[in-house]
Backbone bond lengths (Angstrom), bond angles and torsions (degrees), N, CA, C in turn:
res aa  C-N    CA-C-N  psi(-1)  N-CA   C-N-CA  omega(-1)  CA-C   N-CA-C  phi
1 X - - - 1.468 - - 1.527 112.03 -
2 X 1.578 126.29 -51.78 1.171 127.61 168.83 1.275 121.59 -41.12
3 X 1.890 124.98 -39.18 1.171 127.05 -173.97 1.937 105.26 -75.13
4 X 1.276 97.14 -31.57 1.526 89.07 -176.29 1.912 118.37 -72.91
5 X 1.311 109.49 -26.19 1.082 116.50 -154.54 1.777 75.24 -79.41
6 X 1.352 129.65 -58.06 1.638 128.78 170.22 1.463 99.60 -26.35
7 X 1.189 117.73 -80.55 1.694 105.88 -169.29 1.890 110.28 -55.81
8 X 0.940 113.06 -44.08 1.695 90.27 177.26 1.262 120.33 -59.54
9 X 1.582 120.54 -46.58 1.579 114.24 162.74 1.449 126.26 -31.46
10 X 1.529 105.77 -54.20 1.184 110.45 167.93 1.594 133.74 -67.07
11 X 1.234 126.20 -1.85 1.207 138.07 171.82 1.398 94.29 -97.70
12 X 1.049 140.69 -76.52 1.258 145.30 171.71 1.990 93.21 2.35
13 X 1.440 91.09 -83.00 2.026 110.62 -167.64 1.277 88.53 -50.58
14 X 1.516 158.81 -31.03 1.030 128.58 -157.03 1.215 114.34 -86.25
15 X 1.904 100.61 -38.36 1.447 121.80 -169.40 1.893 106.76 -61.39
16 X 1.364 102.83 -34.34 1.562 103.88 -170.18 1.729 92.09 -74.75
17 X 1.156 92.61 -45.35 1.889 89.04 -168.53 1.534 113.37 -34.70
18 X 1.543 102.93 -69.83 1.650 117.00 174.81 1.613 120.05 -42.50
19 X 1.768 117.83 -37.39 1.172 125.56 -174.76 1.670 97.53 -75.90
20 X 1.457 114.22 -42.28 1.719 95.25 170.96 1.088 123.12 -58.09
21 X 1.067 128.59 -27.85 1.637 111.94 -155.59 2.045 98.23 -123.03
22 X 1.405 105.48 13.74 1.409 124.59 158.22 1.770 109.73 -86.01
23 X 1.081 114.81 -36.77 1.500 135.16 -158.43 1.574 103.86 -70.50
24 X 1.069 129.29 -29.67 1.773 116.97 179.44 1.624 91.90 -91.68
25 X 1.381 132.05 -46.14 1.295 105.76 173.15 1.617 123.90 -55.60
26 X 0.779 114.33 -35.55 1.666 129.07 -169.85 1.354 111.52 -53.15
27 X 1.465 90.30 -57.26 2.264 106.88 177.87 1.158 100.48 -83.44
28 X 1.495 136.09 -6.38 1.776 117.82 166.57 1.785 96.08 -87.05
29 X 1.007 103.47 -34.83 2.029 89.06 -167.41 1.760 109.94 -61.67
30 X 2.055 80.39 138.93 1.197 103.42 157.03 1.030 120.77 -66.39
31 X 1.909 107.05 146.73 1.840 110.53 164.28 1.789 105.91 -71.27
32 X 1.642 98.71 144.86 1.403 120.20 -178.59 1.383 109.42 -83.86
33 X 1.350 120.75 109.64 1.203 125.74 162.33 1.396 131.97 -71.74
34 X 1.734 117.60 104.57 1.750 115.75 -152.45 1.676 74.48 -109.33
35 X 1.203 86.76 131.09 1.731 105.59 159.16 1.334 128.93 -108.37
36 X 1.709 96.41 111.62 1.676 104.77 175.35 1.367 121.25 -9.22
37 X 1.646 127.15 122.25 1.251 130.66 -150.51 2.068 82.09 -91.75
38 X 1.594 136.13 -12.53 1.006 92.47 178.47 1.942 94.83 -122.80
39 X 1.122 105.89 56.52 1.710 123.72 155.77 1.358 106.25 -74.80
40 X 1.254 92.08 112.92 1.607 121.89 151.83 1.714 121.46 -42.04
41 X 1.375 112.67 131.02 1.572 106.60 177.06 1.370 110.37 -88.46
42 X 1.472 115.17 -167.67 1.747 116.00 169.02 1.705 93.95 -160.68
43 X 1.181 119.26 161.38 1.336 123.94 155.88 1.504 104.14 -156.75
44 X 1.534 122.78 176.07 1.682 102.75 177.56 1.089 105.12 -85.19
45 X 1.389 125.61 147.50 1.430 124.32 176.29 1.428 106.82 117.41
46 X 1.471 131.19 -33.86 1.133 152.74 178.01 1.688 105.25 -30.83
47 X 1.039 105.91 86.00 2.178 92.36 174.77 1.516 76.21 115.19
48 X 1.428 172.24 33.04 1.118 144.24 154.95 1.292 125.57 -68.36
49 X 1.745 107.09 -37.30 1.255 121.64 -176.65 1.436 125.55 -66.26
50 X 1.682 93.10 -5.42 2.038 108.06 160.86 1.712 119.10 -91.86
51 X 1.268 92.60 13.54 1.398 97.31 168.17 1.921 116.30 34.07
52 X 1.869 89.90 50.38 1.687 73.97 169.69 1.413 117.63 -91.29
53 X 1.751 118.28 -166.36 1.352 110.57 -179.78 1.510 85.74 -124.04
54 X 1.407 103.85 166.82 1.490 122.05 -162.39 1.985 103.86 -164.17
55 X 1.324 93.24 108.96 1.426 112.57 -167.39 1.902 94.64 -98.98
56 X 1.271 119.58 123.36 1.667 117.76 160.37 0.910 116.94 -142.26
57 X 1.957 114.12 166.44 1.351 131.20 -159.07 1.513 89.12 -117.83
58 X 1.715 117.12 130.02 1.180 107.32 -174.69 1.579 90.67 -145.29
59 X 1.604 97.65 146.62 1.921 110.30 -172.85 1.330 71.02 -131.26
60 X 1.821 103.26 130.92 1.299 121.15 158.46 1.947 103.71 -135.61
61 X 1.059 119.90 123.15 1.576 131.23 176.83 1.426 99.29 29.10
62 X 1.344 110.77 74.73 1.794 145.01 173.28 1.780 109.36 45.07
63 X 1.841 98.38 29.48 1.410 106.58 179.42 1.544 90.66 -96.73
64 X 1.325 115.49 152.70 1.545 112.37 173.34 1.466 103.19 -152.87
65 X 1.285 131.73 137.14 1.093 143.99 -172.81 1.496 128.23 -166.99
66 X 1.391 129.73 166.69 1.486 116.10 -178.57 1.496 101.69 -147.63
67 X 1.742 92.16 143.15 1.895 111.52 -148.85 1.790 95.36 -133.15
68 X 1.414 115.47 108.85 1.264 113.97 163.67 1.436 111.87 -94.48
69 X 1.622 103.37 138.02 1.322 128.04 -158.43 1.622 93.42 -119.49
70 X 1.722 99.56 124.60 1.804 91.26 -179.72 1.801 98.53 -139.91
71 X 1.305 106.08 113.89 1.457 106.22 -172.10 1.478 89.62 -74.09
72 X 1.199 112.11 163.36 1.647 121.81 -145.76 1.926 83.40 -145.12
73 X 1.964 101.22 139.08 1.333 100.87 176.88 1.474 106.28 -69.66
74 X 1.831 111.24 166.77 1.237 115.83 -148.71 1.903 86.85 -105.45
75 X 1.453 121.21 105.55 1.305 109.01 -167.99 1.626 91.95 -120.72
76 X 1.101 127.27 16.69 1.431 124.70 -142.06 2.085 110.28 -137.50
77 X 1.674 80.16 -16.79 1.893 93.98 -174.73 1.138 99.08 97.14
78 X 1.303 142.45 -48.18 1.626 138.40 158.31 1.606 124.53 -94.28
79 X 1.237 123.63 153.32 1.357 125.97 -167.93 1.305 100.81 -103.12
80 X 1.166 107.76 125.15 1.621 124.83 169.06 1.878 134.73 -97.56
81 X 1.303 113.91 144.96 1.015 115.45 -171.48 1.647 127.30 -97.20
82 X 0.609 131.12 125.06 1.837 124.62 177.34 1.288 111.50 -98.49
83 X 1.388 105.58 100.48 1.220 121.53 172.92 1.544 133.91 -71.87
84 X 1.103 138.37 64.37 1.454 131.98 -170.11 1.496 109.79 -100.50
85 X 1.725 96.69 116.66 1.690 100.09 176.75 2.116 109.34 -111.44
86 X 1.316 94.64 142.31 1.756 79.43 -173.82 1.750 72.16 -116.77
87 X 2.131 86.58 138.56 1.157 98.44 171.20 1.448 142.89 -93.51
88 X 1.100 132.49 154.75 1.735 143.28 -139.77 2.210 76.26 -59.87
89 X 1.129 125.95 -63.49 1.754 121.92 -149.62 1.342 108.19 -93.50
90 X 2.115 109.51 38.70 1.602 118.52 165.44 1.604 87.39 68.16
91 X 0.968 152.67 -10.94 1.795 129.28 -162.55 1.946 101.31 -65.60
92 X 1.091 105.67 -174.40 1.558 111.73 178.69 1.199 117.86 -62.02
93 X 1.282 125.50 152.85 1.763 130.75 171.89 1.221 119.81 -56.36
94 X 1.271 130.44 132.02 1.020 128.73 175.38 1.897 122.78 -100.31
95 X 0.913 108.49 135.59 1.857 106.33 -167.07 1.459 98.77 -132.33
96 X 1.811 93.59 140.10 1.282 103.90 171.15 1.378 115.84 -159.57
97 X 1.019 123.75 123.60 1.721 129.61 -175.19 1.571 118.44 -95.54
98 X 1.479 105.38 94.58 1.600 108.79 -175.78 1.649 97.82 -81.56
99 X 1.601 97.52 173.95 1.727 104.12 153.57 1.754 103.44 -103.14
100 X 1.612 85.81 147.15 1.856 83.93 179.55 1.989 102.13 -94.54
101 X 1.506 106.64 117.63 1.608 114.53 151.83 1.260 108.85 -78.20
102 X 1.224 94.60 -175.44 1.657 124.13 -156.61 1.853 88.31 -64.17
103 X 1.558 102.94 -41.80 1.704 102.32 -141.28 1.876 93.94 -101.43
104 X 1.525 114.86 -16.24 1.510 130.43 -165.19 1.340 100.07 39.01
105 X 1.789 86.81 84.42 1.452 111.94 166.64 1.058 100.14 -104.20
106 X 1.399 156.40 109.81 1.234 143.01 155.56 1.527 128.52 -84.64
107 X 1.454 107.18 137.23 1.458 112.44 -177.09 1.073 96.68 -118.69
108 X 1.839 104.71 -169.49 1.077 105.76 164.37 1.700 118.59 72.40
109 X 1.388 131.95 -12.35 1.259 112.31 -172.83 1.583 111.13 -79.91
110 X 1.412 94.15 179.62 1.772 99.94 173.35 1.453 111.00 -84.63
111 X 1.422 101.81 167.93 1.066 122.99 -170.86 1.961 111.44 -45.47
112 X 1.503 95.96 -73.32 1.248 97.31 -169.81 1.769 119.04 -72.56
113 X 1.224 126.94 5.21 1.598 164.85 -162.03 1.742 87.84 -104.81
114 X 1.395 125.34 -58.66 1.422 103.21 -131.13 1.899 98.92 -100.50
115 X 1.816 125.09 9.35 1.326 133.88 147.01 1.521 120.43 -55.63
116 X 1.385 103.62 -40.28 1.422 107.03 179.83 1.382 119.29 -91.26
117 X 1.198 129.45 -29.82 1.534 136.96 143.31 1.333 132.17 -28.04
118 X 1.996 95.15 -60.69 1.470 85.38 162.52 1.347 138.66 -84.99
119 X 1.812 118.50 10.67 1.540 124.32 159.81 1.595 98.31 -75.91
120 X 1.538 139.80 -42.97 1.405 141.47 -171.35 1.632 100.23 -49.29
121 X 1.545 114.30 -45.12 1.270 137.87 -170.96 1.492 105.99 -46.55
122 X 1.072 123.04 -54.28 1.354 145.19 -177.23 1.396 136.25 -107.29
123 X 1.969 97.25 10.13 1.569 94.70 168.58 1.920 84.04 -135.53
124 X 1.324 119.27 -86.85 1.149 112.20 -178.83 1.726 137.70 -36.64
125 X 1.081 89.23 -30.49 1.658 95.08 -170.33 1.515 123.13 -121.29
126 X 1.753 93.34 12.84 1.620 97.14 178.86 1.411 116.02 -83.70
127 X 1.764 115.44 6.93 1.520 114.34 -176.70 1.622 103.60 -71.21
128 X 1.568 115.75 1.00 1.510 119.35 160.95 1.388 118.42 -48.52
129 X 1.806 124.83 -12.46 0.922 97.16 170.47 1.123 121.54 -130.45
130 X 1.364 107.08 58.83 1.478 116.67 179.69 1.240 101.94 -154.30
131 X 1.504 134.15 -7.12 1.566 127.22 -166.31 1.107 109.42 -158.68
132 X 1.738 112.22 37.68 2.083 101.34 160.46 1.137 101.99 -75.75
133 X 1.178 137.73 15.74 1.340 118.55 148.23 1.148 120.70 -150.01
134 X 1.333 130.79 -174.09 1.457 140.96 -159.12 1.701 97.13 -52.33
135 X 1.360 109.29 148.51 1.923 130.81 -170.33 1.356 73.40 -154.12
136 X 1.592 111.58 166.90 0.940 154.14 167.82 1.051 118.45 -90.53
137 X 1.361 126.31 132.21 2.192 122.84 173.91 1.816 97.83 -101.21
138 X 0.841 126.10 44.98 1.071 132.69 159.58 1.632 150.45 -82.08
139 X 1.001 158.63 87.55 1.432 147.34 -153.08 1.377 112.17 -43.10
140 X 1.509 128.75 127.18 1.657 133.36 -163.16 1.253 112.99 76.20
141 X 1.186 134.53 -34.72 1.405 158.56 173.11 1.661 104.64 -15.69
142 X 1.424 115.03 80.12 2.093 103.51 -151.37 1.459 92.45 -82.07
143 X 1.460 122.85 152.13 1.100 105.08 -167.37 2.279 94.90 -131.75
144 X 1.326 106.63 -4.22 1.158 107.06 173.90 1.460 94.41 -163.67
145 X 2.038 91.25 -170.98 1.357 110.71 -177.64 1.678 116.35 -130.42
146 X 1.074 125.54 120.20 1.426 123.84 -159.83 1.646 115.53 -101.35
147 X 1.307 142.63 116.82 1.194 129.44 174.10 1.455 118.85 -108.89
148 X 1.645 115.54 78.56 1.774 106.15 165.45 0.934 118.20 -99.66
149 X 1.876 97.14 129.09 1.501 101.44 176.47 1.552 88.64 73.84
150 X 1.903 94.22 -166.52 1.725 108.26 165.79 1.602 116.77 -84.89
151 X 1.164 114.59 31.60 1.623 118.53 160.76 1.575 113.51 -98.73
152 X 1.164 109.50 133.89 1.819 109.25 176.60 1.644 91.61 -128.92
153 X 1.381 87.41 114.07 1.559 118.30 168.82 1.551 135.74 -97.29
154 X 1.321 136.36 141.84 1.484 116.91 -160.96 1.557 91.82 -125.15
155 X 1.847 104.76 117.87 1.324 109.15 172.78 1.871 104.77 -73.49
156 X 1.534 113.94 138.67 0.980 107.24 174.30 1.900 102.62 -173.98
157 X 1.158 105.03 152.88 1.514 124.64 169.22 1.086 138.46 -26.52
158 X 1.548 146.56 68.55 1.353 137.86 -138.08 1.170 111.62 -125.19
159 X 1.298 124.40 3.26 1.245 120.69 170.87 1.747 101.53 -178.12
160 X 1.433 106.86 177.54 1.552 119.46 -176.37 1.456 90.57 -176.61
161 X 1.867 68.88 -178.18 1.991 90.49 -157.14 1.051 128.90 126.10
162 X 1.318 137.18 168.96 1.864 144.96 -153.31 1.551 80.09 -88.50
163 X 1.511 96.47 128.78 1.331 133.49 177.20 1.338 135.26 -125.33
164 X 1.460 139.45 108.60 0.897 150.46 -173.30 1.714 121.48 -68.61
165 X 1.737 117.92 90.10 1.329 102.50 178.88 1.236 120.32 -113.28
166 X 1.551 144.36 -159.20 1.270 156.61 168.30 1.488 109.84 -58.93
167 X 1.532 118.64 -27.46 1.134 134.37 -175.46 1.351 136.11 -106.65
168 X 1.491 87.49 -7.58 2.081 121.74 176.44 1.549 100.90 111.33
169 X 1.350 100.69 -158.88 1.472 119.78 -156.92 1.336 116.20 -87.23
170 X 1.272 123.89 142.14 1.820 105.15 -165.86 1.922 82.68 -154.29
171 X 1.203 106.69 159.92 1.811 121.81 162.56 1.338 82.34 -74.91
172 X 1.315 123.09 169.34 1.457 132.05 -178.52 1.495 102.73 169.26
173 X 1.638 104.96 143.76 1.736 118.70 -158.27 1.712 72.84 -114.63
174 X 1.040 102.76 139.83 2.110 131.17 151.91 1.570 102.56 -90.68
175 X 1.117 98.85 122.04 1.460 118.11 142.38 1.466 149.52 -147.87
176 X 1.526 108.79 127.18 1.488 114.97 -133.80 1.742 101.88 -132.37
177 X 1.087 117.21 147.57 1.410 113.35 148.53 1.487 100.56 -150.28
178 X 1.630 104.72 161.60 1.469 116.28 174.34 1.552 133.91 -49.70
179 X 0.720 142.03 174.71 1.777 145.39 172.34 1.612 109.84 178.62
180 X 1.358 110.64 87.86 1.389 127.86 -162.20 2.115 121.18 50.53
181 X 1.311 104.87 -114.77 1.094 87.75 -176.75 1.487 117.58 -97.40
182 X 1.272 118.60 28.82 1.646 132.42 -175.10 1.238 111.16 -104.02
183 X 1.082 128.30 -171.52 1.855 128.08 157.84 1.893 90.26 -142.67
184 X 1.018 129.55 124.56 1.441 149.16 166.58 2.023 92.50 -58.64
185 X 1.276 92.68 142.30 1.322 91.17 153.59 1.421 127.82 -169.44
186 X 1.492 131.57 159.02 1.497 127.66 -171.34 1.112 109.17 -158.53
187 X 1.571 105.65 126.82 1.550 127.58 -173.87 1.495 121.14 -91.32
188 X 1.649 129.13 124.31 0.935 144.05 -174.37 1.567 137.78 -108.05
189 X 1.043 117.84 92.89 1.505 122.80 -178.44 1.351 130.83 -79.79
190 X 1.226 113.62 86.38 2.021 106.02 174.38 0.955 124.30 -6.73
191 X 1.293 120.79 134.23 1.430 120.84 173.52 1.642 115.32 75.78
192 X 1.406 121.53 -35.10 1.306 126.26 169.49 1.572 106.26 -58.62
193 X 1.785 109.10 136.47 1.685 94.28 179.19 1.295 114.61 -91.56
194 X 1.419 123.77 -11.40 1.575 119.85 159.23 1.733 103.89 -114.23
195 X 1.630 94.00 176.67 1.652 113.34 174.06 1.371 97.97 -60.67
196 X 1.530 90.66 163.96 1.646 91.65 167.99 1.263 108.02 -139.41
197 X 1.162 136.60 36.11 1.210 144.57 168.47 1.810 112.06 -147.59
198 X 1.211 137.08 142.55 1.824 117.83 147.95 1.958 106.67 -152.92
199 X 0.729 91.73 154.90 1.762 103.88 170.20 1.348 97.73 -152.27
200 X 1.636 89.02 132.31 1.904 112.84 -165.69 1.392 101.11 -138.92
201 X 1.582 109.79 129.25 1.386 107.98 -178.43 1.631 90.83 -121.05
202 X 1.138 91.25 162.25 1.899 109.05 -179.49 1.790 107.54 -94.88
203 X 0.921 119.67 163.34 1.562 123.80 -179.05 1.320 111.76 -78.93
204 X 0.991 133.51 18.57 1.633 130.64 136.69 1.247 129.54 -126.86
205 X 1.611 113.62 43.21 1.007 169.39 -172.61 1.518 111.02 18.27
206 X 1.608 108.03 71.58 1.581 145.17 -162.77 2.051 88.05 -95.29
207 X 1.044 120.41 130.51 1.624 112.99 163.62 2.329 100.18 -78.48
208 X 1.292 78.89 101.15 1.617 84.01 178.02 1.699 120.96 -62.91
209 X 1.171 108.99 -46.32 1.631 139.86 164.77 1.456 132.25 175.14
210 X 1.898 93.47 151.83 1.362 93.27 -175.86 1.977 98.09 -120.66
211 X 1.406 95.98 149.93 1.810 86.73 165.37 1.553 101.17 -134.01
212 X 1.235 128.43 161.45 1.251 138.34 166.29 1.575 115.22 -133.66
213 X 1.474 115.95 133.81 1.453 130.32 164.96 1.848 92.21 -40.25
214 X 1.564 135.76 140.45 1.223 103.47 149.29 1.749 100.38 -119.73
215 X 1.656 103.93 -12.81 1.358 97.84 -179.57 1.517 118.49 -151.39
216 X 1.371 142.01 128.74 1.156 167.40 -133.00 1.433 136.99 -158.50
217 X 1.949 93.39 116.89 1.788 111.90 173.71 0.969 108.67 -73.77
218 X 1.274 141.87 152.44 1.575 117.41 173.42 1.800 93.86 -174.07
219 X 1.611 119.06 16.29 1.439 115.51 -160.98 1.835 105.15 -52.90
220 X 1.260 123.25 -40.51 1.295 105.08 -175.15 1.642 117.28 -109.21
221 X 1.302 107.56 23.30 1.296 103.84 -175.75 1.978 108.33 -82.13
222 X 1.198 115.13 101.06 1.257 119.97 -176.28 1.783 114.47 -13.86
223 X 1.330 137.73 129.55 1.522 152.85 147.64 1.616 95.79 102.56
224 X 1.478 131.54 -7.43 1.352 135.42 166.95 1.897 113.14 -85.43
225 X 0.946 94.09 178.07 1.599 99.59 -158.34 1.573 90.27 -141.27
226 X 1.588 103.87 -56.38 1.856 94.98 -163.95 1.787 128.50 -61.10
């Protein structure tokens, strides 16, 4: 009996020993984010090769205008875009046929084409920098890292679900993070190769721009109908 009660003491001291010097790692770790093994990915571009069309209303710094976007079949070795923007003061349509890269950098446009491009640049097509490649459609699902100012913010997935747009009803992933007293946010549809929704506020909490899908080709793009 004496020898046993020795070995439990001594297990005892070992067990605390290891738990101390386990214990500052333990209370610094992050929780592990496991993502549903049958979560859906997204990247931009995702669904292009269904060549839908995608008509939006976009307010950028009290500019407002509406730009149909028509991914174009790929007959060429690269897939191209048809750019048609109608401008904010009724004047004529403007058209322009980029090639789509990895990152939809576009060069090369014309003159009167390349004002409205570079608002597309910076509202529609800036999810370039968070999703040339595979993200997760998942809830928590973080999908970047944000630095305004001295705040570091984590863009990421916070909700989903039947969604009401300009263009009808779609499943659609939110993803949002804060920027003072706002929450930023941008809506995501499978298979769609851009967002189709965003509202963006600036850090002194200015609404910078919003765009919305309001209308959509989409006959063979898999889980869409319109």
């Amino acid at each position: 009996m004496p020898n046993i009660r020795i070995i439990a003491i001594f297990a005892i001291i070992i067990f605390a020993a290891v738990a101390g010097l386990a214990w500052p790692f333990l209370s610094n770790a992050r929780p592990i984010y496991l993502t549903p093994i049958q979560a859906s990915q997204w990247h931009i571009g995702k669904g292009s090769e269904f060549n839908p069309e995608m008509v939006y209303q976009i307010s950028f710094n009290n500019t407002k205008f509406s730009t149909d976007l028509k991914f174009l079949p790929n007959q060429t070795g690269t897939q191209q875009l048809l750019i048609k923007i109608n401008p904010p003061n009724g004047g004529s349509a403007i058209n322009q046929i980029v090639n789509i890269g990895l990152v939809y950098d576009f060069v090369n446009t014309s003159n009167d084409a390349k004002p409205y491009i570079d608002v597309l640049d910076q509202t529609i097509f800036s999810m370039r920098d968070y999703a040339t490649e595979d993200k997760f459609l998942a809830k928590d699902a973080e999908w970047g890292d944000l630095y305004i100012g001295a705040n570091h913010e984590k863009l990421k997935v916070t909700d989903s679900g039947m969604t009401t747009f300009g263009f009808g009803s779609a499943k659609a992933y939110l993803l949002s993070y804060r920027i003072g007293a706002n929450i930023n946010k941008i809506w995501i549809v499978d298979n769609l190769p851009l967002p189709v929704k965003a509202e963006i506020y600036d850090p002194d909490g200015n609404l910078q721009y919003t765009y919305e899908l309001v209308s959509l080709k989409a006959s063979s793009t898999p889980g869409l109908t319109s």
